[in-house]
C-alpha positions in Angstrom: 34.4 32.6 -43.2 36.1 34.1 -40.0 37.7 36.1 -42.6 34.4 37.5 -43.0 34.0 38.4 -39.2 34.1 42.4 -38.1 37.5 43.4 -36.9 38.2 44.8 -33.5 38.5 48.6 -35.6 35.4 47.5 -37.6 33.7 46.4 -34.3 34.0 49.9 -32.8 32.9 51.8 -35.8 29.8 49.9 -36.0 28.8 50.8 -32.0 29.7 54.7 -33.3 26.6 53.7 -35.7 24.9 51.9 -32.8 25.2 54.7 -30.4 23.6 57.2 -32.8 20.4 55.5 -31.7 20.6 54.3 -27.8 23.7 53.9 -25.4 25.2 50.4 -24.4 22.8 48.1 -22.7 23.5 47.2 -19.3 24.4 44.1 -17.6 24.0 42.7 -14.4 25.1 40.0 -12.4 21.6 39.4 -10.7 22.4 37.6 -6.8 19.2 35.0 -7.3 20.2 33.5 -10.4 23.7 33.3 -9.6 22.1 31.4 -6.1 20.0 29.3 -8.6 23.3 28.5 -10.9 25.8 28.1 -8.0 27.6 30.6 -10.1 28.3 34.3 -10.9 25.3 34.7 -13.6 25.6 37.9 -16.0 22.7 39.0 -17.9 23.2 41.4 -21.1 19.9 43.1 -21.4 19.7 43.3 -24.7 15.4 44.1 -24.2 16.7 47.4 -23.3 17.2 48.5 -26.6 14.7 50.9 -28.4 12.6 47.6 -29.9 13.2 45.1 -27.2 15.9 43.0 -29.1 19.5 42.8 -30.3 18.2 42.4 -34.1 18.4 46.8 -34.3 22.4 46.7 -34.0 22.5 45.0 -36.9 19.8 46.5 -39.1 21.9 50.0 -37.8 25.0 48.7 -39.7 23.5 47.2 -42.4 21.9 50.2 -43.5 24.7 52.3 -42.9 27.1 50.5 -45.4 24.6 50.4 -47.9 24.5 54.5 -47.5 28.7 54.4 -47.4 28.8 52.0 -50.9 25.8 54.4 -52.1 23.7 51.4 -53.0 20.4 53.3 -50.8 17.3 51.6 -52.7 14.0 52.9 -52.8 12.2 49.6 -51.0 13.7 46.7 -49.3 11.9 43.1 -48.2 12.7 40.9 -45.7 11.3 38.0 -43.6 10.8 38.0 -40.5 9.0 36.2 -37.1 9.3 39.6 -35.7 12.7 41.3 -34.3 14.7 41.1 -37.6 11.9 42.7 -38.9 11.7 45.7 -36.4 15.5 46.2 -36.9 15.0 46.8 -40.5 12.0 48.6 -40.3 13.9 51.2 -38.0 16.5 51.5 -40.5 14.5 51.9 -43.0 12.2 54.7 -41.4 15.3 55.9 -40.7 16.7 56.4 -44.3 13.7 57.5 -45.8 13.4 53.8 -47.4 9.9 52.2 -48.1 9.8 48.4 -46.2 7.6 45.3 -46.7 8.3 42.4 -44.3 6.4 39.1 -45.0 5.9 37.2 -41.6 4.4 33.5 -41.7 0.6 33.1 -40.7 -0.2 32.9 -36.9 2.8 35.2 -36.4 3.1 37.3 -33.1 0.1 39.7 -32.8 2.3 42.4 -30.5 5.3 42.0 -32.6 3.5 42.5 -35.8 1.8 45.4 -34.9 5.4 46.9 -33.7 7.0 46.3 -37.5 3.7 48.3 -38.7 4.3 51.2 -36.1 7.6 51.8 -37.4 6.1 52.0 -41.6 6.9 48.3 -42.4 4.4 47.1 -44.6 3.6 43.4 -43.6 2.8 40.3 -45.8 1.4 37.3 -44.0 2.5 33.9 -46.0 3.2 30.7 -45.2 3.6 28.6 -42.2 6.8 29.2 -41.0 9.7 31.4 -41.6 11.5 29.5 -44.5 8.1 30.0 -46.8 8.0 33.5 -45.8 11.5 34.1 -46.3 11.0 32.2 -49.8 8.2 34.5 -50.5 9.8 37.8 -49.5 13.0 37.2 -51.9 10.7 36.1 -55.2 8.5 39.5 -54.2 12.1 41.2 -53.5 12.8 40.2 -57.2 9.6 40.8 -58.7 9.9 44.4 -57.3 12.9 45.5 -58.0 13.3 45.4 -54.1 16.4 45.2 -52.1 16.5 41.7 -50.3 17.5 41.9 -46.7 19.0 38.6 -45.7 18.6 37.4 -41.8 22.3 36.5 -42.1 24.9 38.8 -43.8 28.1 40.2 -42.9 26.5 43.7 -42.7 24.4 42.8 -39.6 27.2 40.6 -37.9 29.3 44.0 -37.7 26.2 45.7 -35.5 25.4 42.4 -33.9 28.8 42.2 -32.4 29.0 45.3 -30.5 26.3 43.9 -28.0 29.2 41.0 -27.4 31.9 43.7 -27.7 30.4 45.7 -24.6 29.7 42.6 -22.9 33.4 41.1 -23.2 34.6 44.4 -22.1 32.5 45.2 -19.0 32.9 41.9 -17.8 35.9 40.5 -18.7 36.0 37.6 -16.5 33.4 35.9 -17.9 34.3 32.2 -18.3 31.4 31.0 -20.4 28.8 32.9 -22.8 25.3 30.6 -23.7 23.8 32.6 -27.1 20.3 31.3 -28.9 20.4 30.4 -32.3 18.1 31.8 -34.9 19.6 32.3 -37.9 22.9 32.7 -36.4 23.9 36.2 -36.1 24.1 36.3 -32.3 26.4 33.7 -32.4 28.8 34.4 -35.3 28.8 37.8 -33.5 29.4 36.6 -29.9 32.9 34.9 -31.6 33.5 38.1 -33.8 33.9 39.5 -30.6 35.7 36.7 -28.9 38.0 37.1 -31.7 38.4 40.5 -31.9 38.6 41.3 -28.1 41.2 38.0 -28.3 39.3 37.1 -25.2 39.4 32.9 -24.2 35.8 33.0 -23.1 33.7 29.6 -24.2 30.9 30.0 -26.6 28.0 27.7 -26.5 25.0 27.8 -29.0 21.7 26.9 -28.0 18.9 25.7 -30.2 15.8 24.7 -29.9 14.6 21.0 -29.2 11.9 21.5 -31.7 13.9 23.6 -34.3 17.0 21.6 -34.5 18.5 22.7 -38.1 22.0 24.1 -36.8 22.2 21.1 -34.6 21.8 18.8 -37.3 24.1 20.4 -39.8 26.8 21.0 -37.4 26.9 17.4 -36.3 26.9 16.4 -40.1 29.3 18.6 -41.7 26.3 19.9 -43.8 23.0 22.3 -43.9 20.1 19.5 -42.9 16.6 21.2 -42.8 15.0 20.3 -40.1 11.3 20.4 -38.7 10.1 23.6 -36.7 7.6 22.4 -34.0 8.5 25.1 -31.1 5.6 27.2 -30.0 7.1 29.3 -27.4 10.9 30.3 -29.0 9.7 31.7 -32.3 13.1 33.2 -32.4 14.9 30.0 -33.0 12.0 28.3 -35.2 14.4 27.9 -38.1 13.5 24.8 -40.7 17.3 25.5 -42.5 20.3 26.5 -41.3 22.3 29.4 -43.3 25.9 27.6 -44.6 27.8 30.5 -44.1 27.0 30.5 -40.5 27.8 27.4 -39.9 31.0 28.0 -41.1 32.0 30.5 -38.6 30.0 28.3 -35.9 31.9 24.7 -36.8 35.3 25.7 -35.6 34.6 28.4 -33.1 31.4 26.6 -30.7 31.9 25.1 -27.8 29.2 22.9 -28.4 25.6 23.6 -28.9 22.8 22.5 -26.2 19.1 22.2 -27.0 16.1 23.3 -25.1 13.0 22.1 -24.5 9.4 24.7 -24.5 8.8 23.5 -21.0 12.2 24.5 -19.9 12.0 27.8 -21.4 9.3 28.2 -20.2 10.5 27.7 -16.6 13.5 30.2 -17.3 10.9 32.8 -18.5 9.4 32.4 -15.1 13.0 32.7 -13.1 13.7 35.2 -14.9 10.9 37.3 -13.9 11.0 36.2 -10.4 14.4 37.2 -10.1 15.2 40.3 -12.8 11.4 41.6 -13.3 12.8 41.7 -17.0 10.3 40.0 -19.2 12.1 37.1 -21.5 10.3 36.1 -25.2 11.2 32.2 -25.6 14.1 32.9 -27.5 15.5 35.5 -25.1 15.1 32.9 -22.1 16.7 29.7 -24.2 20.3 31.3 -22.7 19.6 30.6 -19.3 17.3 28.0 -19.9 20.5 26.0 -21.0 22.6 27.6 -18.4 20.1 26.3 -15.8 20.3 22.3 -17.2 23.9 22.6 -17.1 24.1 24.4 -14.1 25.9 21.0 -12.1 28.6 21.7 -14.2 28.7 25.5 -14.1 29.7 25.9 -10.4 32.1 28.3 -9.2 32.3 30.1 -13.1 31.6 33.4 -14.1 28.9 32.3 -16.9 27.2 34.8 -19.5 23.5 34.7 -20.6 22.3 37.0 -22.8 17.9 38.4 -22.6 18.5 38.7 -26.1 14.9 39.5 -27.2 11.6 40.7 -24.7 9.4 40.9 -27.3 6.6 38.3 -26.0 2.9 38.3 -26.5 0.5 39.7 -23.6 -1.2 36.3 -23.5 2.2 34.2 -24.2 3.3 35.8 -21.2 0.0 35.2 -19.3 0.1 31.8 -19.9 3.5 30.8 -19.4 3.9 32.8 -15.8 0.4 31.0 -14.5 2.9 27.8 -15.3 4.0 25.6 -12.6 6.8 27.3 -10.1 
């Protein structure tokens, strides 16, 4: 699959694409949390972005190759538990394309109501994202709709330019933590590893209640997996995509899981510290740099806000949460 990958050239077209929209997000390397780590901690920022996630790069370039192969369609689908979903939305608003998005029930109020702001259409069905995602390609078909996966080569080539700056600004970084969803952050974070030929360490981190990509890379093989996570929607996948995995297997470090509670807690340090706000999944970075921190001491370690996009009451809740 790393044939698959974005090229350095390919890489640095896409942030041409990118950059159309917003400028590189910042990062920082914030003094408490590199106190709290024993190390020198580097946040990406990717809730700086114009919807609060890294999902837009990729929904940028996917949209953009579709214009260049001249394959625009009149409607697209997708599934979504929210930032995915904004991504394509902007695209699609973007392009003069209609957009439906089906999102499972009980979804994220706030980032529901962001997909409709942008023209999406939403569906609510099924529990959790595999029925929705089930439910969004029969409708897709049934249409005459244009399917947008969550995983595709297309996105990883937008995806990778958040890693691409990253790399570049701080190229001393010794170790990179990056939450797994469906995968793209990942697969992008060693597109860029690759590209940049930089030795950096790549770790995944999943959830300890969504443990798909944890399970199939242990086995060799996609194992679908329960999704009990209340907190890192972001990561609440029930089956693991195979050509991710493929990238992932030979190129991961090694993949750490999280608990809610300790995502939780890194939420909280990471508004004590930053004043950024974290959604679950964009805290699960430094929530696994944070239980490996014994081991982290004296590096120059990468964590990545990949997503702020957090319920008013989520938030509420979780900050009211022990210190």
């Amino acid at each position: 699959m790393t044939e698959h990958l974005p090229t350095l050239v390919e890489i640095e077209a896409a942030a041409q694409v990118v950059y159309r929209e917003f400028a590189p997000t910042p990062q920082y390397r914030w003094a408490t949390l590199s106190q709290r780590l024993g190390a020198d901690c580097w946040v990406k920022h990717e809730n700086h972005t114009p919807v609060g996630a890294f999902k837009i790069r990729g929904g940028l370039t996917y949209f953009d190759q579709l214009r260049q192969r001249g394959e625009m369609p009149r409607e697209v689908m997708s599934a979504t538990r929210g930032n995915h979903g904004q991504s394509i939305a902007w695209a699609a608003r973007s392009h003069g394309v209609g957009c439906s998005i089906v999102v499972p029930r009980g979804n994220s109020v706030e980032k529901n109501a962001a997909m409709r702001a942008l023209g999406a259409t939403l569906i609510e069905h099924g529990d959790d994202f595999q029925s929705s995602r089930e439910h969004a390609i029969a409708l897709a078909n049934a249409r005459g709709a244009h399917m947008v996966p969550s995983f595709h080569a297309d996105l990883l080539r937008g995806v990778s330019t958040y890693w691409w700056e990253f790399f570049r600004a701080v190229p001393a970084l010794d170790v990179v933590y990056v939450p797994i969803g469906q995968g793209s952050g990942a697969c992008s974070a060693i597109a860029a590893k690759l590209a940049l030929g930089h030795d950096v360490r790549v770790v995944g981190v999943v959830s300890a209640h969504a443990t798909t990509y944890a399970d199939s890379l242990a086995a060799g093989r996609v194992v679908e997996a329960p999704v009990t996570t209340v907190l890192a929607d972001g990561m609440a996948c029930r089956v693991a995509d195979e050509a991710a995995l493929q990238v992932l297997a030979p190129h991961l470090d090694r993949i750490v899981q999280v608990s809610d509670e300790e995502v939780a807690q890194a939420m909280r340090m990471l508004f004590a510290d930053t004043h950024n706000v974290a959604e679950g999944a964009g805290a699960a970075s430094f929530a696994a740099a944070w239980r490996e921190r014994e081991t982290l001491r004296g590096q120059v370690v990468g964590t990545t806000l990949c997503g702020g996009n957090v319920d008013s009451t989520v938030l509420s809740s979780v900050l009211s949460g022990p210190a």
